[in-house]
Residue, then its C-alpha position, 0 to 999 in steps of 0.5 A: x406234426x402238430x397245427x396250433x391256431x387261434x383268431x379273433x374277429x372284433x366289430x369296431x364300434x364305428x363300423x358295420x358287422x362286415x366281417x367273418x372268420x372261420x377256423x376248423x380242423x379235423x382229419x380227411x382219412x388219416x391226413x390232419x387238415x386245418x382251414x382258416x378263412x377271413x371274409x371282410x364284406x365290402x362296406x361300400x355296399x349296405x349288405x356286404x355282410x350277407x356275401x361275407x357270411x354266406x362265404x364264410x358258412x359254405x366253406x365250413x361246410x366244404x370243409x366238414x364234408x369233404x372226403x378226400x385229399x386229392x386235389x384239395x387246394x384246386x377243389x377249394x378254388x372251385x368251391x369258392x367260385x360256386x360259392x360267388x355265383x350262388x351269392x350273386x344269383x341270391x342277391x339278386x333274388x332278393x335285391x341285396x347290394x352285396x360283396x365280400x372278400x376271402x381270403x383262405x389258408x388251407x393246411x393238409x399234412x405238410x402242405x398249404x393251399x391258398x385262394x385269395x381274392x381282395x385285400x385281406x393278407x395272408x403273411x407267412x415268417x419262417x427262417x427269421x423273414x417275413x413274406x406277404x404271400x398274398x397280393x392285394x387287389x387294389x387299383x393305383x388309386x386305391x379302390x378295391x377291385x377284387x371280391x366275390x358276390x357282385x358278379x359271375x366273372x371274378x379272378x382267384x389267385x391260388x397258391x401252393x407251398x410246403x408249411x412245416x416250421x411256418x407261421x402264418x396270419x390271415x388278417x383284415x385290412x384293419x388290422x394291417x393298415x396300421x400296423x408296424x412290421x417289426x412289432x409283427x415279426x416279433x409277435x410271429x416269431x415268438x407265437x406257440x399255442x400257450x401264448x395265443x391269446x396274448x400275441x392275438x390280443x396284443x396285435x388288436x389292441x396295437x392297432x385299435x390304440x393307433x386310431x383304426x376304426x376298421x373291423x378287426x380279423x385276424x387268425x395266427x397258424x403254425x405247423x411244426x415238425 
């Protein structure tokens, strides 16, 4: 089995520097491990990008530290929420109006685990089809309703799968949001680790082109055989 991974996080010059990406692998014993994370403070609050980077920074830590494989996936889930109730107590010791979301794709030999809260994707292709795996918390009238860092009683959706021969691309909402699915279907299935540069340049650019003013996170993931 071989991981190949690539990301890029692009401040947009109208936006706020929300945004954290964080892409790390290593090996836990003998198994090959691979983390990626997108963090997108919420830019309604003035410092959502102190919960987004402290997000982001704790889980690399995690992650380096870690010593064993069993039960990985729900040990992430549980980091993540220490991790929002240490933002929540720091902001309000230093008086911070802050929030972020996370979203995380955690590979372990053949299998991935993944713990999401907000409106950042992870989308997966595999056998010529495209699924979003993961669901964006958002209300019928649009505003954000999930995040970690405001308060102590927040919802994780986690999921388990097998990802050998997968792609997978945890994005922001402003990559997304304008977004064709047929250009991502096109990029995914013809992603390989020599061309990842390109594929993850074409993607921002695509939609930078289109009028999105958003900050732009975005990490490309596959596993193969």
């Amino acid at each position: 089995m071989k991981y190949y991974f690539n990301g890029v996080s692009l401040q947009n010059k109208r936006s706020s520097n929300m945004d954290s990406l964080l892409l790390k692998s290593r090996a836990i014993g003998a198994a090959k491990a691979m983390l990626a994370v997108v963090c997108d403070g919420v830019g309604s609050l003035v410092d959502g990008g102190f919960a987004s980077g402290v997000a982001a920074r704790s889980l690399s830590h995690w992650f380096s530290n870690i010593s064993t494989i069993s039960h990985i996936g729900l040990g992430m889930r549980d980091e993540i929420l220490s991790i929002n109730s240490h933002i929540v107590a720091q902001a309000a010791k230093m008086n911070l109006d802050t929030a972020t979301t996370l979203t995380a794709l955690l590979l372990v030999e053949d299998s991935y685990y993944i713990a999401h809260i907000g409106d950042s994707r992870i989308y997966c292709y595999s056998n010529d089809d495209l699924s979003i795996l993961t669901s964006d918390d958002i209300s019928s009238s649009g505003k954000l309703t999930g995040y970690i860092g405001k308060t102590h009683d927040v919802f994780l959706q986690y999921f388990e799968g097998f990802a050998i021969d997968k792609t997978f691309l945890i994005c922001s909402d402003g990559l997304y949001n304008r977004m064709s699915t047929d250009i991502l279907i096109e990029k995914m299935q013809s992603w390989k680790e020599r061309s990842s540069n390109e594929q993850i340049d074409f993607l921002s650019s695509y939609v930078i082109e289109r009028g999105e003013t958003d900050n732009i996170s975005l990490a490309l993931v596959c596993l193969e055989s």
